[in-house]
Residue, then its C-alpha position, 0 to 999 in steps of 0.5 A: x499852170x500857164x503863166x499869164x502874158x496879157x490881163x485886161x480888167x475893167x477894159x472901156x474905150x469910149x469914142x468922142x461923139x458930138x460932146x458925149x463920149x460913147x463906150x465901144x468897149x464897155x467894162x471888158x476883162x479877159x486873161x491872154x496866157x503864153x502858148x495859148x490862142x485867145x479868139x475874139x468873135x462877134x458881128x462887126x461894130x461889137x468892139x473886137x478891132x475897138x478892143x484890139x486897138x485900145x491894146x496897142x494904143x493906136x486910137x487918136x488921144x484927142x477923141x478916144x479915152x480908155x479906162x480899166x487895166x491893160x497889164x503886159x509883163x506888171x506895167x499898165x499900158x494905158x499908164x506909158x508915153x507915146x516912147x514907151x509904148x513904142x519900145x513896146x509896140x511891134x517889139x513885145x507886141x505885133x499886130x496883124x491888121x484887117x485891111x493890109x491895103x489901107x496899112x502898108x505904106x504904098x511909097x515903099x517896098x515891101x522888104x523895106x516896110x519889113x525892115x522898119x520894123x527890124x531896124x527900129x527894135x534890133x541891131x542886125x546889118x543891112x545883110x541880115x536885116x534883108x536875110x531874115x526878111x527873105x525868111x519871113x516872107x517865105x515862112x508866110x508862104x510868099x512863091x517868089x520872095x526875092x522878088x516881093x522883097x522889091x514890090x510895092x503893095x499895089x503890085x501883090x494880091x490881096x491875099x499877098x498883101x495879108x501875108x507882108x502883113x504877117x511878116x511884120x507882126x512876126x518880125x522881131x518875135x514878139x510875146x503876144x500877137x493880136x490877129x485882126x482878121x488874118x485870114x479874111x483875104x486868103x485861100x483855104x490852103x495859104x489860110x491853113x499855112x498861115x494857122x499852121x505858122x502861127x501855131x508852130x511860132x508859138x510852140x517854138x516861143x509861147x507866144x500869146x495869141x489874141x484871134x479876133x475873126x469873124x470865121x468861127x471854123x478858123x476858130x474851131x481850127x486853132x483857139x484854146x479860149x473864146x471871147x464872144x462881144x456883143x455890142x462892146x461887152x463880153x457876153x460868153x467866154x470859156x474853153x472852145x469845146x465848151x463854147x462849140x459843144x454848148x454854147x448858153x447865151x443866144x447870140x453865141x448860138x446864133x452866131x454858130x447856126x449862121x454857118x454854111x456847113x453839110x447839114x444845111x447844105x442848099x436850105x436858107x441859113x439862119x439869120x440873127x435878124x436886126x443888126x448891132x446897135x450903134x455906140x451912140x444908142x447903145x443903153x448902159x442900163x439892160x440887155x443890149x442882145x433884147x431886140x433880136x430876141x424877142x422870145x426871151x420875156x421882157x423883165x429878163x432884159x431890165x438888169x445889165x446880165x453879168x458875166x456869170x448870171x448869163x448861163x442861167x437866164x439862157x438855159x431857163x429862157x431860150x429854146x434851141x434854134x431851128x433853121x427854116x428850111x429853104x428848097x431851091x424851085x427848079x430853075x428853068x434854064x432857057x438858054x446858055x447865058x454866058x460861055x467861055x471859050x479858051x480864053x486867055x489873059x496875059x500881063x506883060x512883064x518888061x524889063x531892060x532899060x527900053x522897058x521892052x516886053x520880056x515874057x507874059x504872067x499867064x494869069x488866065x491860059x486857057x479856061x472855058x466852062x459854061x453857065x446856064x441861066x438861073x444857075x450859080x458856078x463857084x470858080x475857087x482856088x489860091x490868091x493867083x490862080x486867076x479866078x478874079x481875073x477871070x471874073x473881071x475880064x468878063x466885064x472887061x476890067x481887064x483886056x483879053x489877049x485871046x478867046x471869046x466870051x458869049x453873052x447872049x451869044x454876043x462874044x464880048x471880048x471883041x467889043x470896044x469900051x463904047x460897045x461894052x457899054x450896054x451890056x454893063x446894066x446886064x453884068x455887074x459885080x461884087x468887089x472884092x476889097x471893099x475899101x478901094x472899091x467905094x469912093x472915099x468922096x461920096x455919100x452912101x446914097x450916091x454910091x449905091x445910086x450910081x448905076x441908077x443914074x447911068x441907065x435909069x431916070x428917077x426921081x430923086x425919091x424914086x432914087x432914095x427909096x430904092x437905095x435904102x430898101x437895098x441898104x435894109x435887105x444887106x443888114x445896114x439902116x437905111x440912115x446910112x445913105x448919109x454916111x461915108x464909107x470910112x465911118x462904116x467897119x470893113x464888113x459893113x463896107x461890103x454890104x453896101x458894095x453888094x447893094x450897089x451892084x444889086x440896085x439894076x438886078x441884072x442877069x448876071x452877077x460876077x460875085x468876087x468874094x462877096x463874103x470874105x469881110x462878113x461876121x458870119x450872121x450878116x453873111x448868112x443874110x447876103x447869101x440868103x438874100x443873094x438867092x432870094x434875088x435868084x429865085x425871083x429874078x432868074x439871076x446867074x451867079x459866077x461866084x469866085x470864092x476862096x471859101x469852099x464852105x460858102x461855094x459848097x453852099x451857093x453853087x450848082x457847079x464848080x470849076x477849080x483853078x490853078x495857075x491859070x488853068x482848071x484842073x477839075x469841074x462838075x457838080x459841087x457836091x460830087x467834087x466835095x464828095x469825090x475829089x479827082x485832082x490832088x490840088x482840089x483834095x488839098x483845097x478840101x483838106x485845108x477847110x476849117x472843120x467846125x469840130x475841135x477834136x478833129x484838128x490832128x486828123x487834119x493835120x495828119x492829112x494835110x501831110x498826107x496829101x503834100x506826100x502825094x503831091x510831090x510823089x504824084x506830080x507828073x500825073x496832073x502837071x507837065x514838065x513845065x508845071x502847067x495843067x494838062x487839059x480836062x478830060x471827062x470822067x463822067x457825064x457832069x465830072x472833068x479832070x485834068x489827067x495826063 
């Protein structure tokens, strides 16, 4: 029998709201044994973070009380001191956060960020304490270690980021790590790597692990026993083959019929219709889930359902969930709408005591690939690729060193900032990193609004009207409008970076992983929406995704990058089914499989493919490491071969 690390009892974290305390996470208990991986899931504001927190104790004492038991090792940590629990913090216990920009101190390196942590709970030198996060860094899949140790986080990737962020929650070796979201800003196969690490961490140290995600094929991938909250409680929990193979309570099956997979490939998701109520109308008294489902009589909802009475109320009440089916009209494609030709994007490395230019990153050398009008084109790869940069140097986000981009046959490249203008309301995007991208300073309304102001002249309740139907078709109330983006979760935070670049419906949207901070619901919602917009409006999507499960799912065709360069294009079904490059055999033998029983298998694969690689390189790389040129293997399939 596993010896247990963690036990939660009676868990209620209440949030100060006016003169009421509200709970986020309301009468929680679960149990966290070593060598066991506990996965939290549910939409954002069920609690899972609020839960993750209370854990740590990092809620501010002034306007948050937490009642129950949290027992680590015999001690309730909701009884220690701000001194105990920091000997406790970071040493016993480590966190990975879910938003690594807003967590990582930007005044300093991120080897010295590491070294905190080990200089705060050990005793090694400056040397080892600098060995051993060259270590860590290189065990989180980090390419140039020596040179990240020196970095500041403005200077690494988003998925760059996550993983500094791994290094210190794994730093001193704790007992139990509480993972929020890890993997939300990675590529498949880093994501993998990452899954593969922590396993073989707590194989090695029966290390505990609390998942808390959104992504239930990383679910099915790696935990033992799953938690399911819905509105701050827990509405299922059980083993991961019981909850995947039966799952009894509504939500938790609605939840897994939201995600793209091969059996709903081009149909419209599943949507679990209204969003999670709030802390402040949440009933104490009753059914929180009762509002999004309707088919379930009304008196099943007038007692609060314990844990154990649920299964028998679902089984009797809910019949299994149908998709509506969705088909895709025949797009008339009119025209190419936007072409690139061998372009180039490359940033300057300086070095000396002049600061002269060096050498170059070649972040985009090379890539040409066209779009038709009303069509989707996924652009996936690793976090370095350059398909965000790609992406943004459409829109002149970032400057080109050579090439050409044909918008309307209108090459953009070679237009100034001012002549650029005009073609803004055409071309929007979707950001990836939702914090950054929303100003802290404005309201809701005015951030969605903005581009309406810039080339529209409305009244303000044209304005206001537009906003909240916007607002409403992402999954937020349009109460919102009044709010600042930090009161909002990071996944809702999203929904509103997506509505403002949808406010002018444009012909083309440059989409930078619009889903990566979604719960699995509200993303089947914008990619339904997304193609509702398409259909009506003939919009073209450029899609850059590290989730192949969701481009699989949008795109029509799809380019896989590497290092700057494609290494293979053509239809996205024909690449899923038929992969030519061995990167994009890898990229595909990464992806999460929603079956638990085949984790080995991939494993085996995975392997199997790295042997390959190493075996087979000069065959797709030259000798310095750069992909040769596509060359067509069909009519609609491109590969780059030697």
């Amino acid at each position: 029998m596993k010896k247990a690390i963690l036990q939660i009892e009676n868990l209620t974290t209440s949030f100060r709201i006016g003169n009421k305390y509200h709970a986020a996470v309301d009468d929680v208990s679960f149990t966290v044994n070593e060598n066991e991986i506990v996965a939290v899931v549910g939409e954002s504001g069920c609690g899972k973070s609020a839960l993750a927190l209370s854990i740590m104790q990092l809620h501010n004492k002034q306007r948050t009380k937490s009642e129950g038991d949290i027992n680590y090792k015999g001690q309730n940590l909701l009884k220690l001191n701000d001194v105990q629990m920091n000997k406790v913090r970071g040493k016993e216990l480590g966190m990975i956060f879910q938003e690594p920009l807003t967590a990582l101190n930007p005044l300093m390196t991120i080897g010295k960020q590491i070294e905190e942590n080990l200089d705060y709970h050990t005793e090694l030198s400056s040397a080892e304490k600098k060995n051993r996060t060259i270590e860590l860094l290189t065990q989180v899949g980090i390419p140039y270690p020596e040179r990240t140790y020196k970095q500041y986080p403005h200077e690494l990737s988003g998925g760059m980021r996550q993983r500094a962020m791994i290094s210190i929650a794994i730093a001193c070796n704790p007992a139990l790590v509480i993972a929020d979201e890890p993997t939300t800003a990675l590529d498949v196969t880093i994501q993998a790597q990452i899954l593969d690490l922590l396993k073989d961490i707590q194989s090695r140290t029966k290390m505990g692990i609390i998942l808390i995600t959104h992504d239930l094929s990383v679910v099915a991938e790696v935990a033992d026993r799953i938690v399911v909250m819905y509105a701050g409680q827990v509405v299922e929990t059980g083993s991961v083959k019981e909850i995947f193979n039966n799952p009894l309570h509504p939500y938790t099956r609605s939840l897994l019929n939201s995600i793209p997979s091969a059996a709903n490939e081009k149909n419209r998701l599943h949507v679990i219709e209204g969003i999670v109520p709030s802390i402040a109308k949440m009933d104490r008294i009753g059914c929180r889930f009762q509002d999004r489902i309707p088919w379930i009589p009304k008196h099943a909802h007038e007692e609060t359902p314990r844990l154990h009475d649920v299964a028998t109320v679902i089984l009797s009440a809910v019949p299994a969930i149908k998709h509506s089916i969705f088909k895709l009209k025949e797009m008339h494609r009119l025209m190419t709408l936007l072409k690139l030709d061998n372009l180039k994007v490359h940033f300057p490395i300086r070095g000396g005591f002049f600061r002269r230019v060096v050498d170059h990153v070649k972040a985009v050398d090379g890539v040409s690939f066209e779009l038709q009008q009303g069509e989707t084109y996924g652009l996936v790869g690793e976090s370095g690729s350059g398909k965000s940069t790609t992406g943004k140097a459409v829109v002149k986000l970032n400057e080109v060193t050579s090439g050409q981009i044909l918008f309307e046959g209108r090459d953009l490249a070679s237009l100034s900032r001012r002549e650029i203008k005009p073609f803004r309301k055409d071309i929007q995007m979707i950001f990836q990193d939702p914090y950054s991208s929303l100003n802290p300073k404005k309201r809701v309304l005015d951030i969605i609004a903005e581009p309406l102001r810039n080339f529209e002249r409305l009244s303000p309740l044209e304005e206001k009207k537009i906003v909240q139907d916007f607002l409403d078709k992402v999954g937020l109330s349009p109460e919102s409008i009044h709010k600042y983006p930090h009161e909002f979760s990071g996944g809702q935070r999203q929904r509103i970076g997506i509505a403002r670049s949808l406010t002018l419906k444009p012909k083309l949207i440059i989409a930078d992983e619009p889903v990566s901070a979604l719960d699995v619901s509200v993303q089947a919602q914008v990619l339904n929406f997304l193609q509702d917009l398409q259909q009506e409006f003939n919009l073209t999507y450029l899609f850059v995704g590290h989730d192949l499960g969701v481009i699989r799912h949008m795109c029509d065709r799809m380019g896989v990058m590497y290092r700057g360069r494609l290494v293979e294009e053509g239809k996205s079904e024909e690449i899923y089914e038929n992969p030519q490059h061995i990167y994009t055999k890898r990229l595909i033998a990464a992806i999460p499989d929603l079956e638990p029983e085949v984790r080995e298998d991939k494993v085996q694969l995975r392997k199997k493919l790295t042997s390959e690689y190493e075996s087979t390189y000069s065959k797709y790389f030259d000798e310095n490491g750069r992909a040769y040129d596509l060359k067509p293997i069909s009519s609609t399939h491109r590969v780059a071969l030697q």
